[in-house]
C-alpha positions as CSV (number, residue, x, y, z in Angstrom):
1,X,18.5,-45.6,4.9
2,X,15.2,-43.5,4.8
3,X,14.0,-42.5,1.7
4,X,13.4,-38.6,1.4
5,X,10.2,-37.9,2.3
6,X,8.1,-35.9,-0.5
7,X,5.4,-32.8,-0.4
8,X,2.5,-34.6,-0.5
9,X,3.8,-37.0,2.7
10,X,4.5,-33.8,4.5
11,X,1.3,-31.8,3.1
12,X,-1.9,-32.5,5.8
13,X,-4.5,-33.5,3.3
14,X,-7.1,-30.4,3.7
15,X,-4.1,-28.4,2.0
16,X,-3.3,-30.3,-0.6
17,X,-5.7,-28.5,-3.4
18,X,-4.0,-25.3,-2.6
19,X,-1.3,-23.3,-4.1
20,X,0.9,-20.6,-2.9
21,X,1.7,-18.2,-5.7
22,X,3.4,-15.0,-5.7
23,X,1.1,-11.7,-5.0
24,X,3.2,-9.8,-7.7
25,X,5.9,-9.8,-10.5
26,X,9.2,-12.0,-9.8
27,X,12.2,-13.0,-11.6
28,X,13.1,-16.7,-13.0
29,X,14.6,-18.8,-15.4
30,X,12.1,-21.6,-16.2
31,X,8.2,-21.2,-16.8
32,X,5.8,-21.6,-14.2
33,X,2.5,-20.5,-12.4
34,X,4.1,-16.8,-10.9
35,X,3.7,-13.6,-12.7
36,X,7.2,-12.0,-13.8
37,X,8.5,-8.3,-15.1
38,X,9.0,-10.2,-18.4
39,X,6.5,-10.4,-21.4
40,X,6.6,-13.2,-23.1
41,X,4.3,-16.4,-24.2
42,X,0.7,-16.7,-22.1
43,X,-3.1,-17.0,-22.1
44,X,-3.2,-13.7,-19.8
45,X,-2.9,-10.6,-22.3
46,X,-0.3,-7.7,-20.7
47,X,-0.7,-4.9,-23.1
48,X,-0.6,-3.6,-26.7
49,X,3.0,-2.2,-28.6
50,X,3.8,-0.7,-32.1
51,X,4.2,-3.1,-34.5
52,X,7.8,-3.5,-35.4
53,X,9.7,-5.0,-38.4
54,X,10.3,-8.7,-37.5
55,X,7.3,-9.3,-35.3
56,X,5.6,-12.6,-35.7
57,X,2.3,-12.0,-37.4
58,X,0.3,-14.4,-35.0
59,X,1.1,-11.7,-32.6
60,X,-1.0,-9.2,-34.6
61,X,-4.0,-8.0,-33.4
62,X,-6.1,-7.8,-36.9
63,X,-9.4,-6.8,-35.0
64,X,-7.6,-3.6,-33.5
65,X,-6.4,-3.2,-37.1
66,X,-9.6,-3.3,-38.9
67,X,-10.6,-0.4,-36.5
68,X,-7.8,1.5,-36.2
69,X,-6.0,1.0,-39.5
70,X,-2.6,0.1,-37.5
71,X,-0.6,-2.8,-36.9
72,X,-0.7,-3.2,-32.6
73,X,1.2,-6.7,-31.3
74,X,0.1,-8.0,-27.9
75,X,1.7,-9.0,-24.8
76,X,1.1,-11.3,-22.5
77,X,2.8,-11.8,-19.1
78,X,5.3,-14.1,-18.9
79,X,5.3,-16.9,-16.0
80,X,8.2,-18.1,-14.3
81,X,9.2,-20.5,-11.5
82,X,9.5,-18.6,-7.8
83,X,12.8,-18.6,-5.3
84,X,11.4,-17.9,-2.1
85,X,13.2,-17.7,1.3
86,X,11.0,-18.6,4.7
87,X,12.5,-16.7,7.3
88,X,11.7,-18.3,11.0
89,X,11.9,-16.6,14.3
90,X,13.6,-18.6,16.6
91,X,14.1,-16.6,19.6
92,X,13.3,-17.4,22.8
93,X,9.7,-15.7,23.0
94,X,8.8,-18.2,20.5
95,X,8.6,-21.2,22.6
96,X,5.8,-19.7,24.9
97,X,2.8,-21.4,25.1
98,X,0.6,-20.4,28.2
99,X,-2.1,-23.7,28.0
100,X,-0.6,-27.5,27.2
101,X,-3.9,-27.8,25.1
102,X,-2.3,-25.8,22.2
103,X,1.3,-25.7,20.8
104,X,3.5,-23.1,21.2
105,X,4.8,-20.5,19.0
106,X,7.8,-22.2,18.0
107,X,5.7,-25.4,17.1
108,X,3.2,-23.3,14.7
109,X,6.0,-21.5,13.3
110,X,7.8,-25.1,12.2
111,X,4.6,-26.7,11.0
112,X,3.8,-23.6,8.7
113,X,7.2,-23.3,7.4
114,X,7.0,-27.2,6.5
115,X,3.9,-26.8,5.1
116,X,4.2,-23.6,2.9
117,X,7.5,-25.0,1.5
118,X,6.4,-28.4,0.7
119,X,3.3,-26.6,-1.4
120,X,5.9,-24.5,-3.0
121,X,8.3,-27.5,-4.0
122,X,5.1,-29.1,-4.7
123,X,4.5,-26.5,-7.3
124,X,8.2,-26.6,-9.1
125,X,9.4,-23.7,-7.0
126,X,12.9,-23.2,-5.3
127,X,12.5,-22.5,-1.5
128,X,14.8,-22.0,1.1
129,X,15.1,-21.4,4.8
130,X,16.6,-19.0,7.1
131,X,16.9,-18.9,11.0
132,X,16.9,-15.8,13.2
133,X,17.1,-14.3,16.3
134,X,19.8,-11.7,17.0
135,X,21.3,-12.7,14.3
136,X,21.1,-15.1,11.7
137,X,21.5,-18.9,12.8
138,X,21.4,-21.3,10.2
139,X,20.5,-20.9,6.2
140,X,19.2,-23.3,3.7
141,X,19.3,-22.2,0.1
142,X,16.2,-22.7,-2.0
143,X,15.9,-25.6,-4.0
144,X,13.3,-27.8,-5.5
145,X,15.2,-31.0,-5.2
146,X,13.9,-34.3,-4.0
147,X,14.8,-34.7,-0.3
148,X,15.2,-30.8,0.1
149,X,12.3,-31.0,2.8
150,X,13.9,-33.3,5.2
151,X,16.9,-30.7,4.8
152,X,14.5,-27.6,5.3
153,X,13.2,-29.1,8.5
154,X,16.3,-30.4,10.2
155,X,17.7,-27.1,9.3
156,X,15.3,-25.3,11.5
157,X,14.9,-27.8,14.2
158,X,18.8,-27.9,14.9
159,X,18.6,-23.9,14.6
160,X,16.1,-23.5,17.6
161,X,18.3,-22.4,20.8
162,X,17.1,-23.0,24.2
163,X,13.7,-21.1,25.7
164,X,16.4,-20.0,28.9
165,X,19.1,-18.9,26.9
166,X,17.8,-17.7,23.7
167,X,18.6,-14.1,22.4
168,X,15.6,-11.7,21.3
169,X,14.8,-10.8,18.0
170,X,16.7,-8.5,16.0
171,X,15.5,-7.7,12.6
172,X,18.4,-5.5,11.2
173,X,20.2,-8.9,10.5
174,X,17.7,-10.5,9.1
175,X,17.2,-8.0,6.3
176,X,20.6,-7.7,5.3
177,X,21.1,-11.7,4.9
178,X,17.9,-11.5,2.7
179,X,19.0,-8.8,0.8
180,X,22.6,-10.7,0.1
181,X,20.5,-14.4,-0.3
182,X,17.9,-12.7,-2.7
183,X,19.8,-10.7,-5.7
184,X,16.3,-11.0,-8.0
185,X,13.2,-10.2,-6.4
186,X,11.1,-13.4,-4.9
187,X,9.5,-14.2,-2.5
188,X,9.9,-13.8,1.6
189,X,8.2,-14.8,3.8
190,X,8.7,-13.9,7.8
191,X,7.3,-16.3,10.5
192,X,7.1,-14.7,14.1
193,X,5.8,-13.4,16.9
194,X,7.2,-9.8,16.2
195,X,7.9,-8.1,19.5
196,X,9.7,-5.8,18.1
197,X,9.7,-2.0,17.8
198,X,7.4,-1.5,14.8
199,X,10.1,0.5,13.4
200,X,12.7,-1.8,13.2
201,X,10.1,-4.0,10.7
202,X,8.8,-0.9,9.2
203,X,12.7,-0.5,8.1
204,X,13.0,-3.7,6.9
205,X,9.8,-4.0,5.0
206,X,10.6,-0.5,3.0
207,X,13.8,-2.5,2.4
208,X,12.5,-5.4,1.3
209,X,9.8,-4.1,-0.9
210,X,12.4,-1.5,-2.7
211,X,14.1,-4.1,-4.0
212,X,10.8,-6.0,-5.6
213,X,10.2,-8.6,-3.1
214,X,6.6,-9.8,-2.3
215,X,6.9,-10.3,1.0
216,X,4.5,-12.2,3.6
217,X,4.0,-11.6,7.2
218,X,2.3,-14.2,9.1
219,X,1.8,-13.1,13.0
220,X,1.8,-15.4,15.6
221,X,0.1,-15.0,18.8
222,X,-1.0,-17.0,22.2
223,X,-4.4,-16.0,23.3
224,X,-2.6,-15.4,26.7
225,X,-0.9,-12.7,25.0
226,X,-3.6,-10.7,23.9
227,X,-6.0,-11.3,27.0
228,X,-3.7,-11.8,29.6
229,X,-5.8,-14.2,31.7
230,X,-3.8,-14.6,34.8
231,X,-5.2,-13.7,38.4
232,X,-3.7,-13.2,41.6
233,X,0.0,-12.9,42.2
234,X,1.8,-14.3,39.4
235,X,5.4,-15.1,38.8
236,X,6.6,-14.4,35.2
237,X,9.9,-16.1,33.8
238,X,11.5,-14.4,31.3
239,X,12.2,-16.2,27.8
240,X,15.0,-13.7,26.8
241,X,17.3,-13.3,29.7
242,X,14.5,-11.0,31.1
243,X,14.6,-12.9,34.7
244,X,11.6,-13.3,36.9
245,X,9.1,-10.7,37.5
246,X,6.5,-11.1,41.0
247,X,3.1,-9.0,40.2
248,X,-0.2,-9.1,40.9
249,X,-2.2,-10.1,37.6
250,X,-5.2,-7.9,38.1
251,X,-3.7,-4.7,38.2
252,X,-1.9,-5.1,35.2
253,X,-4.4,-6.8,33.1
254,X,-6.1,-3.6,31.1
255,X,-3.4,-1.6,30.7
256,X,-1.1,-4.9,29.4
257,X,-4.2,-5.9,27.1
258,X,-4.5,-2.2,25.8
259,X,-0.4,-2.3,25.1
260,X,-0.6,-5.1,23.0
261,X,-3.3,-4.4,21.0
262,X,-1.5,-1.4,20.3
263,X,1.6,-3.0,19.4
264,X,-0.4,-5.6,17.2
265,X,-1.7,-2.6,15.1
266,X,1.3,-0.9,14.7
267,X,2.8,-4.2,13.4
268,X,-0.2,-4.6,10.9
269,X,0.0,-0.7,9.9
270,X,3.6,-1.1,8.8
271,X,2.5,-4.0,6.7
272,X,-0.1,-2.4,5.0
273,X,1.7,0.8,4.5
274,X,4.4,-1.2,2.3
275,X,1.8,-3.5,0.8
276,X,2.6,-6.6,2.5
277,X,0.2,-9.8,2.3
278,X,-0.2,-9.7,6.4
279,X,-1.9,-12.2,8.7
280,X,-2.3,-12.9,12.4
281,X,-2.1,-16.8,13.3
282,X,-3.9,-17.3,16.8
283,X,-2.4,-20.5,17.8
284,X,-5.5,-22.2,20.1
285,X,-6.7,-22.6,16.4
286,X,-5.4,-25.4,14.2
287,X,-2.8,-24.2,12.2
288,X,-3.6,-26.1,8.8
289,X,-7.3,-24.2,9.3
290,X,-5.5,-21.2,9.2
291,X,-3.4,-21.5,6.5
292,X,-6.1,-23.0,4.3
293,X,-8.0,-19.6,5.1
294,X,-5.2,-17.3,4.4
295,X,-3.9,-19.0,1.1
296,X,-8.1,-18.7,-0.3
297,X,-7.6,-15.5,0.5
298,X,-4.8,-14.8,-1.2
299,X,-5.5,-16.8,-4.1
300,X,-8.5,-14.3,-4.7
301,X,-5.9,-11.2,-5.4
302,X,-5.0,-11.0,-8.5
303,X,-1.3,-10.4,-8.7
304,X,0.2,-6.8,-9.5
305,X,2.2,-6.6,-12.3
306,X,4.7,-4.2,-13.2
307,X,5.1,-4.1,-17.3
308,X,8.6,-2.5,-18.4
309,X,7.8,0.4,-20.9
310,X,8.4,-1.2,-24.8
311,X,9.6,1.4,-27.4
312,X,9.0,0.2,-31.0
């Protein structure tokens, strides 16, 4: 019987310093490295109340007192343990790849997802998986248990449906199983390709965001994609029931390269709009280079916090 294989095994070694932590305030049980709604015990000062009968006197801020002549208790931002929910795109656009010198979408999307959830269960933090396409295809809830891994990954290996058959991607699904799997807010985070109207994830970013989530978008693109390299009379298959398409490549090079840059920045607009942590992964890069650059990067924000007013 194999043993369960644990987050360092699965972590490649240039991300093993690293952390992923939460961009702004969730909602836990246990203490741990995220930021959270909640005041509570900490080294990182939140803000100054009345003092109210009862107070603990170590809370007392006897410097502000000697100044102002009035008793002020601090807070300090509570920390709590994450739930987070990796949501992969498993439709059939995601098993393009246009050179065998780089993986395809699909392979990226699998080693990121591994890799972000064995940092997070690394960490202490519950994480689970979720699989769509039209619709939802498989779910994992989040956990932190040993062995949870070797569930996370089988979970969205078995959930990949063929490149000839596979449906396209609808997101309307997708955010009503995350709103019913996430009640408190946590965090998401959606692995794709996104070709999709912009509108249909501008809908379900507002969504997500309104109910507290800090939600990541990581982008994933084949150089092919963006450049369109082909020449000559090509013959296009169709990942998505599309069928075959016969066209000379030349003519529709610029105006397919101009398209898709378009579409890329209406995809980043909608995520900046709603404050979402957004990044493109090109996949001729190594995927572990890229993460490592986007998780410095998002180590260097410092989280938002959102402090419930305190009455005395």
């Amino acid at each position: 019987m194999n043993r369960p294989r644990t987050p360092q095994q699965l972590l490649p070694e240039d991300l093993h310093n690293l952390k992923l932590r939460a961009l702004q305030a969730v909602q836990g049980a246990l203490a741990g490295c995220h930021p959270t709604n909640d005041t509570g015990a900490s080294v990182d000062f939140a803000a100054y109340r009345d003092y109210s009968p009862g107070d603990e006197l170590r809370h007392v801020d006897w410097r502000l007192f000697g100044r102002t002549d009035k008793h002020y208790v601090k807070q300090y931002q509570a920390e709590t343990k994450l739930r987070a929910i990796i949501a992969v795109d498993v439709s059939g656009s995601m098993h393009f790849a246009d050179e065998a010198n780089h993986p395809a979408k699909m392979t990226c999307a699998l080693g990121l997802a591994t890799a972000l959830a064995a940092l997070l269960i690394r960490q202490g933090d519950a994480v689970g998986a979720l699989a769509f396409a039209a619709a939802e295809r498989a779910y994992l809830p989040p956990s932190s248990r040993r062995g949870h891994l070797d569930d996370l990954l089988h979970t969205l290996l078995n959930a990949q449906a063929h490149p000839t058959v596979a449906p396209q991607t609808d997101l309307a699904p997708l955010c009503q199983s995350l709103m019913e799997r996430l009640r408190r807010p946590g965090l998401v985070v959606l692995i794709s390709d996104f070709i999709v109207d912009p509108p249909s994830l501008e809908k379900t970013l507002r969504s997500l965001r309104s109910r507290g989530h800090d939600v990541a978008v990581l982008h994933l693109i084949d150089p092919a994609e963006r450049d369109f390299p082909y020449e000559g009379m090509v013959r296009f298959a169709g990942l998505e029931g599309e069928g075959h398409l016969l066209c000379e490549a030349d003519l529709l090079r610029a105006d397919f390269v101009r398209l898709f840059a378009a579409h890329c920045a209406a995809i980043a607009a909608a995520c900046h709009h709603h404050q979402v942590d957004y990044h493109v992964f090109d996949t001729a890069r190594p995927w572990v280079e890229i993460v490592r650059a986007w998780l410095a990067r998002r180590s260097q924000h410092r989280p938002r916090r959102r402090l419930r007013a305190t009455t005395a």
